[in-house]
N, C-alpha and C positions, 0 to 999 in steps of 0.2 A: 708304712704310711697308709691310712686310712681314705678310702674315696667316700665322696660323697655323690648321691645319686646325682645322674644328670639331671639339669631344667631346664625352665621356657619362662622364667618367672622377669620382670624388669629388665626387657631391652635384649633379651633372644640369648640370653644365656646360652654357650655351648657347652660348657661341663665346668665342673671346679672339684680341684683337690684338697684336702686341708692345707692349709699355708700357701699354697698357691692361686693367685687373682683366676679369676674366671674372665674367659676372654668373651665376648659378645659376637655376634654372627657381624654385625656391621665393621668392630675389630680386626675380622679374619676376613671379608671381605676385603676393606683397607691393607693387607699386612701381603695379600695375591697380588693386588694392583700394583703394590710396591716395588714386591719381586721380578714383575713382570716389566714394570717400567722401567727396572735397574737392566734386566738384561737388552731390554730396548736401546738402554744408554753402551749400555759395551759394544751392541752393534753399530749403532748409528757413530759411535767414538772408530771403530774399525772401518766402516766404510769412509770417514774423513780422512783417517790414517792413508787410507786407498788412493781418495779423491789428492792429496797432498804430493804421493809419490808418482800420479801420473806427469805430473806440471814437465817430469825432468824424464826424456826417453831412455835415458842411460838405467833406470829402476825396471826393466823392465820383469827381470827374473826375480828380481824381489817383491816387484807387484804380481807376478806369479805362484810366487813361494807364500807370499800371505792368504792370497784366496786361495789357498789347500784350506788353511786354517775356518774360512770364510763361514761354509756350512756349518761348524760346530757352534758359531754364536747365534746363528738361525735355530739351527735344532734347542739350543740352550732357553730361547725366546719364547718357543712353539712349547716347549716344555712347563713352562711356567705360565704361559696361556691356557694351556690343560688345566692346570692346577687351577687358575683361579675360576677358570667354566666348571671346575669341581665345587665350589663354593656359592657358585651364583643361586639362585633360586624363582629370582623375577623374571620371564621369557625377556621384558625391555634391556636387561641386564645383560641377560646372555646376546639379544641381537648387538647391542654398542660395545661388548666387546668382540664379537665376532668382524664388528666393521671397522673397530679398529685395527684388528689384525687384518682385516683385507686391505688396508688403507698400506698401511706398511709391507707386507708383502710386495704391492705392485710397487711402492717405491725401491725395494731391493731386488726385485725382478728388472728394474729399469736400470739401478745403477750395477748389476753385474751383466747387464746385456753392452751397458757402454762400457765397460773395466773389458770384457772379452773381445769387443770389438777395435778397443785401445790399444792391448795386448796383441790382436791376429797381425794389426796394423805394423805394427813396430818390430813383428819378429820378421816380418815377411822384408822390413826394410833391415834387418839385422840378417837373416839368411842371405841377401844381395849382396852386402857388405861382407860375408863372411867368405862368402860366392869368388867374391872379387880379389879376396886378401889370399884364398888357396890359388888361385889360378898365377898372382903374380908372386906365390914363395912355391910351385912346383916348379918353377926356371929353377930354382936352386937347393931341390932335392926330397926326399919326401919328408915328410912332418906329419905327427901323428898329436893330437889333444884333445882329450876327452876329459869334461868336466863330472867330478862325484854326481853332480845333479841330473846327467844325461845316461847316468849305467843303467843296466839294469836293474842290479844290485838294490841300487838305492829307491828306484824306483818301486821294487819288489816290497822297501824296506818300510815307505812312507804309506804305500799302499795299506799296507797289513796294519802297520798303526791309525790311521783314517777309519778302516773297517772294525777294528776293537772299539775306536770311540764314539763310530756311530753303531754300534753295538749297545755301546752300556748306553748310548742317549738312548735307542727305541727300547731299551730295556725302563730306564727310567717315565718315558711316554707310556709303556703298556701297563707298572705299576700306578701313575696319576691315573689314568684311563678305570682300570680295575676298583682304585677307589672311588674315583666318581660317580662308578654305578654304583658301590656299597651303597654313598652316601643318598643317590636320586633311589634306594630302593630302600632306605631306612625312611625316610624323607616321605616316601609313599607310604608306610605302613601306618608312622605316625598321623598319614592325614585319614 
């Protein structure tokens, strides 16, 4: 398949192949926002998920167990944030989205400041509870229970997977990153 050269001809053309449409800068503009506002939605969908299982204290360790997961839809958001400040080119452009991502950050900085302060609360009245239930079953001999989620083992196990995935995200942040300056140093030469 044959390329054809890039242009700037009718509306900011960013390249075209034969047979294939040419996409416009304002196109791929649109096409980052999208992405970025899809991953907006998967978080804002998981932090409702969060805000729904606090209602009930019995979720405690499953509101635990999801915000492992928490940061990955953060990193996922920031990641696609990159990408579309790869694309911006107007300084107003890059300031309203930099303020959009500040706007939302501080609101996920608030609602995992009350999710941990939910969670410190309710373990602290479940350690009491738990306090109270060993003290009145050692009248009748010892007992031992340890949950998969309390070993080590598993701990070691969630750990090392957590670390792989926020691995390949700063892996995939360092790749946006690197192309962003290609493109702000192509960007330059052209001007």
């Amino acid at each position: 398949m044959s390329t054809t050269p890039d242009s700037d001809v009718g509306g900011g053309i960013v390249s075209s192949r034969e047979g294939v449409p040419a996409i416009s800068h304002e196109e791929t503009i649109a096409a980052a926002k999208r992405r970025r506002a899809t991953e907006k939605g998967f978080l804002t969908k998981q932090m409702g998920t969060l805000d729904k299982l606090t209602d009930n204290i019995n979720n405690v360790n499953t509101v635990r167990e999801i915000m492992h997961a928490f940061p990955r839809f953060v990193d996922k958001f920031n990641v696609a944030h990159v990408e579309l400040l790869g694309v911006l080119t107007e300084q107003e452009q890059v300031t309203e989205a930099e303020q959009y991502k500040v706007n939302l950050m501080d609101q996920v900085m608030t609602f995992e400041e009350g999710l941990h302060n939910w969670i410190a609360q309710h373990e602290t009245e479940e350690e009491e509870e738990s306090e109270q239930a060993r003290e009145s079953l050692s009248a009748s001999g010892p007992h031992t229970a340890e949950s998969d989620q309390d070993s080590p083992i598993y701990t070691d196990k969630v750990n090392t997977h957590l670390e792989a995935e926020n691995k390949t995200v700063e892996d995939e942040i360092m790749e946006l990153s690197t192309k962003q300056q290609t493109n702000f140093a192509e960007r330059a030469a052209v001007l």
